[in-house]
C-alpha positions as CSV (number, residue, x, y, z in Angstrom):
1,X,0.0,0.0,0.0
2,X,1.0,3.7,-0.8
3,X,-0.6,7.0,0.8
4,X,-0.1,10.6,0.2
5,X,-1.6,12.8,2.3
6,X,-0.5,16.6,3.2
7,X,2.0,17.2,5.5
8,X,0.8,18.1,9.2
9,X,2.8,18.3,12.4
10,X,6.3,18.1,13.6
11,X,8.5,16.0,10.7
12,X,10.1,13.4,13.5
13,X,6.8,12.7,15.4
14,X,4.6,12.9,12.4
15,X,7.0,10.1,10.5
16,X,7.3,7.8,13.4
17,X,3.3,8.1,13.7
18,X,3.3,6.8,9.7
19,X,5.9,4.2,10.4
20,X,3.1,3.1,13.9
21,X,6.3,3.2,16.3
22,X,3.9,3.4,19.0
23,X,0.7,1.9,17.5
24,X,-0.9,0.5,20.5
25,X,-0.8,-3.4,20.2
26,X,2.6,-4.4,19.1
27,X,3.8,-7.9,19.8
28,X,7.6,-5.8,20.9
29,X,9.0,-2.5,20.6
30,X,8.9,-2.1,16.2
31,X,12.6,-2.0,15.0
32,X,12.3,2.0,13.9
33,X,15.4,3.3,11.7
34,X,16.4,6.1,9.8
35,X,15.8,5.4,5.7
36,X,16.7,8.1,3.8
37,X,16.4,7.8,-0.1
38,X,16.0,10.1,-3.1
39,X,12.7,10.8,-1.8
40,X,14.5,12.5,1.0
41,X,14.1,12.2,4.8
42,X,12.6,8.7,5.8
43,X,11.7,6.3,8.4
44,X,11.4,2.5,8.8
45,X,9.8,0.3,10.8
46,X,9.0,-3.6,11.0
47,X,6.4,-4.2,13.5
48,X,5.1,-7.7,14.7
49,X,1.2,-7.6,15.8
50,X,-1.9,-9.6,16.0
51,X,-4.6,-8.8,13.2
52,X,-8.1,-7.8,15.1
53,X,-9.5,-9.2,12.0
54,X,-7.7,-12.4,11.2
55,X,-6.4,-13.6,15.0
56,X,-3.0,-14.2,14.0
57,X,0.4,-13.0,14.3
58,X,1.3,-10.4,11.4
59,X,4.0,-8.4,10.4
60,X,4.2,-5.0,8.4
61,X,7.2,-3.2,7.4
62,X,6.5,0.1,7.3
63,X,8.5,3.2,5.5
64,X,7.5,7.0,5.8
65,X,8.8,10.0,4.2
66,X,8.6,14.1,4.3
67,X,9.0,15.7,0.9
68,X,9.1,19.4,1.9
69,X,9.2,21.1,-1.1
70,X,6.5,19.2,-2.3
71,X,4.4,19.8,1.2
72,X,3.5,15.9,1.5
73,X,4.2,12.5,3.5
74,X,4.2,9.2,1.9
75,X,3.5,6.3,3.1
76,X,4.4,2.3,1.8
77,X,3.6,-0.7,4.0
78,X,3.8,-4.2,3.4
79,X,1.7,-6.7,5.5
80,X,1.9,-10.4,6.1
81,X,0.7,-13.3,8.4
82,X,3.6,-15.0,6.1
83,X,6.6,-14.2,8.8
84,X,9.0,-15.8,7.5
85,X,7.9,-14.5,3.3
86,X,8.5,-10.7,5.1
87,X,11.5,-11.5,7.0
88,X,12.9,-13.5,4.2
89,X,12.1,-10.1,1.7
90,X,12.6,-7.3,4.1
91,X,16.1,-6.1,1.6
92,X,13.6,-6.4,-1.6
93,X,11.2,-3.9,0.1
94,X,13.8,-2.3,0.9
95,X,15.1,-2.1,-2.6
96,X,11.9,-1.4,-3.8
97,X,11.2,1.6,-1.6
98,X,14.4,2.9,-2.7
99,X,13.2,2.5,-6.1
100,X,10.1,4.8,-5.6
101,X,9.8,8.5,-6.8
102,X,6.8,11.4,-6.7
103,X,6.0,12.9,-9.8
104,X,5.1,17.0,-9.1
105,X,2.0,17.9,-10.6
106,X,3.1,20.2,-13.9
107,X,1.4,24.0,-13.9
């Protein structure tokens, strides 16, 4: 999943919100690390919790950026009940979300 949504708030706070650093309802403490990529500024997270929905154990990893001069935060999050597929991809998401880029809107 990808969002965009305007940016609001303090950068730090506002991307460790996005990345759910202190979602209530993690399993442990979400690994939370810098991830800075052409995008600019980031934050990533991989967070174990159990699904409301589903019952079972689940794990998202979780990347948030501020692009300032375009006044927005992205969001991308990948989520499993297949620990070991996301622990066994976690550099290809990695990769990937290194990969993205934001398009301005032309004039």
């Amino acid at each position: 999943m990808v969002h965009i949504d305007v940016s609001e708030g303090e950068t730090e706070s506002t991307l460790a919100e996005l990345v759910q650093k202190n979602t209530p309802g993690a399993l442990q403490e979400p690994e939370v690390s810098d991830f800075d990529t052409e995008l600019g500024r980031g934050m990533r997270s991989v967070r174990y919790f159990v699904s409301p929905k589903a019952g079972e154990i689940c794990c998202s990893v979780n990347y948030a950026w501020r692009i300032e001069s375009l006044g927005i935060d992205v969001v991308l999050r990948t989520i499993s009940d297949n620990i070991g597929w996301i622990t066994a991809n976690t550099d290809e998401f990695d990769t990937f979300a290194r990969s993205l880029s934001v398009l301005a809107p032309q004039d």
